[in-house]
C-alpha positions, 0 to 999 in steps of 0.5 A: 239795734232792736230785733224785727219781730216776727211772731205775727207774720205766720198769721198775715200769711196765712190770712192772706193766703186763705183771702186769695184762695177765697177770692179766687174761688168766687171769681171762678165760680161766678164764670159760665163755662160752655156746656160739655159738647155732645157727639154729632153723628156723622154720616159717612160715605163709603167711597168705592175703591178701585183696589178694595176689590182686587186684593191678591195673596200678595197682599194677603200675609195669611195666605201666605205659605208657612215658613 
């Protein structure tokens, strides 16, 4: 029984290997991606609270007395 022989398979792997990697690359590099997005600048409402103003020394941990 004849032995396989093996000395050209590292060749066609790697040529294979650089061909994927090349079509790859041109595939990807042939797609347009959307520009990166910018920041829109939100308006916000200050919404007056009925408990922002009626804070007492029970909500207030620096107010409190040392221990």
């Amino acid at each position: 029984m004849p032995q396989l022989d093996t000395s050209t398979w590292f060749i066609t792997i790697v040529s294979s290997m650089v061909t994927l990697f090349i079509l790859f690359q041109l595939k990807i590099s042939s797609q347009t991606f959307p520009a990166a997005p910018s920041p829109k600048t939100v308006a916000t409402e200050m919404t007056k609270n009925p408990w922002e103003s009626k804070w007492t020394k029970i909500y207030l941990p620096l107010s409190l007395p040392q221990q």
